[in-house]
C-alpha positions in Angstrom: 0.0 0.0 0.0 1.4 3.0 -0.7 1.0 6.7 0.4 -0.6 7.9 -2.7 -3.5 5.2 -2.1 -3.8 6.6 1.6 -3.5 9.4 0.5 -6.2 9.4 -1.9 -8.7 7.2 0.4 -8.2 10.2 3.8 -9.5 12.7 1.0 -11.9 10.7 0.5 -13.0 10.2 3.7 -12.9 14.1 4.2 -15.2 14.2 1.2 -17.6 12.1 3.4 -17.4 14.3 6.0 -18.6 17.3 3.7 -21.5 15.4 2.3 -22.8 14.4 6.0 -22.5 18.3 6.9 -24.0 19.5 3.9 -27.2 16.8 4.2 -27.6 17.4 8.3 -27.5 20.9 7.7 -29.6 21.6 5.0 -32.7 22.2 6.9 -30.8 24.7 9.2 -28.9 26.5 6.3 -32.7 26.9 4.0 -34.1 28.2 7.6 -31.3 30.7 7.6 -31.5 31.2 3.6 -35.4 31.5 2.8 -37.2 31.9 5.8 -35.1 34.2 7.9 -34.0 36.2 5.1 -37.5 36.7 3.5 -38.6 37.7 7.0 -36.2 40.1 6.7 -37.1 41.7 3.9 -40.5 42.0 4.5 -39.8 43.7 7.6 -37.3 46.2 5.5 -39.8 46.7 3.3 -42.4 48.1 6.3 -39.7 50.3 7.1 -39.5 52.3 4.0 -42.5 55.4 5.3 -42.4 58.2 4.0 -43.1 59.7 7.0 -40.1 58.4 8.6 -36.4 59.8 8.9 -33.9 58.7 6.7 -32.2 57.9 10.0 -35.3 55.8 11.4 -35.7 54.0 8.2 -31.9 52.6 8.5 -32.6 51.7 12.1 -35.6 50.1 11.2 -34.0 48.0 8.6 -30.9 47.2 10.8 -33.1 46.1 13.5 -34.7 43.8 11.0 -31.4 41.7 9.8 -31.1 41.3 13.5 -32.6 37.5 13.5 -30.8 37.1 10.1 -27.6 38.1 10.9 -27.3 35.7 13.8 -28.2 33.1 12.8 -25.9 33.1 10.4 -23.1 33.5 12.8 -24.6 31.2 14.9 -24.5 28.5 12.5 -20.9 29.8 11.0 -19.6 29.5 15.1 -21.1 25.8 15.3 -19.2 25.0 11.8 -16.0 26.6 13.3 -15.9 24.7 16.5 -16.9 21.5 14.6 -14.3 22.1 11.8 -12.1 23.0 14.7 -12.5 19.0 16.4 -12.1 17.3 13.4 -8.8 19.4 12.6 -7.4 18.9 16.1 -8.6 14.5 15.9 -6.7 14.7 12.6 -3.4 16.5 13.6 -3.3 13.6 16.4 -3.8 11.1 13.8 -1.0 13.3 11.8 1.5 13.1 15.0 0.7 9.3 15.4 1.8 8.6 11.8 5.2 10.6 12.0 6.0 8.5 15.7 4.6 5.5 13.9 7.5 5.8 10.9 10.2 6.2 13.2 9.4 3.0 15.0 7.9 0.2 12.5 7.6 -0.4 8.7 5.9 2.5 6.6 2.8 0.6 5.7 2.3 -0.5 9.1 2.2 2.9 10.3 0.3 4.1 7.1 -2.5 1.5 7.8 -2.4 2.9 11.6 -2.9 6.8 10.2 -5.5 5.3 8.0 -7.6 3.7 10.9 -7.0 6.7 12.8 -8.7 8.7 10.1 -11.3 6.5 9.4 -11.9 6.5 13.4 -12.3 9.9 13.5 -14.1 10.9 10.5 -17.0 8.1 11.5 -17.1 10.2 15.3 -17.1 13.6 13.3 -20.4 12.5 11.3 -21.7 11.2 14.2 -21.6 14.6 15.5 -23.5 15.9 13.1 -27.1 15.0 14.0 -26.4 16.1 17.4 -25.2 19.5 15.8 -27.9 19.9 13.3 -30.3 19.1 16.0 -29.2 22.0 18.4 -29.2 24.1 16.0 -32.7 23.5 14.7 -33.6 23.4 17.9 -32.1 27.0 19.2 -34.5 27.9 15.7 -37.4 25.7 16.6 -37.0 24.0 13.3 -39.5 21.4 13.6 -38.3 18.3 10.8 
């Protein structure tokens, strides 16, 4: 077995990773997309009164890509911490692998960082259910 192969199978695995997040997510991210943002603009759209300031119309629409805007960062903040666990499971499988060739034959310690990967891209997806369900939850998502 050689790197390349490995190589080519961790990417791979990533991949996976990627696909999980986008499918779990989806529910949360059209939330965010289409009904938060069409909220939004219906409430801009009440703002603009001709009897209002320019100054209280650009409150008025600030206030109203309140709910928008963080949810968005909510969701980007999740993604970063998640992103952040996998990275920091991976560098560890990383650190293994370069002990691991000092010590025993390459493809032993290349079928070690393999398992490690695999390991710890199946405990990242199984994250994400848990994370997709908070978030739907903080947004009362009900699906």
């Amino acid at each position: 077995m050689d790197e390349q192969m490995v190589s080519e199978r961790v990417r791979q695995k990533l991949q996976d990773v990627n696909i999980a997040a986008q499918n779990y997510l989806s529910p949360v991210q059209d939330h965010v997309n289409f009904t938060l943002q069409q909220a939004y603009f219906k409430c801009a759209y009440e703002c603009f009164d001709r009897r209002r300031s320019q100054q209280e119309i650009g409150n008025c629409v600030e206030n109203c890509s309140v709910p928008v805007v963080s949810a968005q960062q909510r969701v980007e903040n999740e993604m970063a911490k998640f992103q952040e666990r996998l990275s920091r499971a991976l560098m560890v499988c990383q650190d293994k692998f370069d002990a691991a060739k000092l010590q025993q034959a390459k493809t032993s310690a290349l079928n070690d960082l393999e398992s490690c990967v695999q390991q710890t891209t199946e405990d990242g997806i199984k994250m994400l259910p848990l994370l997709a369900e908070r978030l739907k939850s903080s947004f009362s998502i009900n699906n």
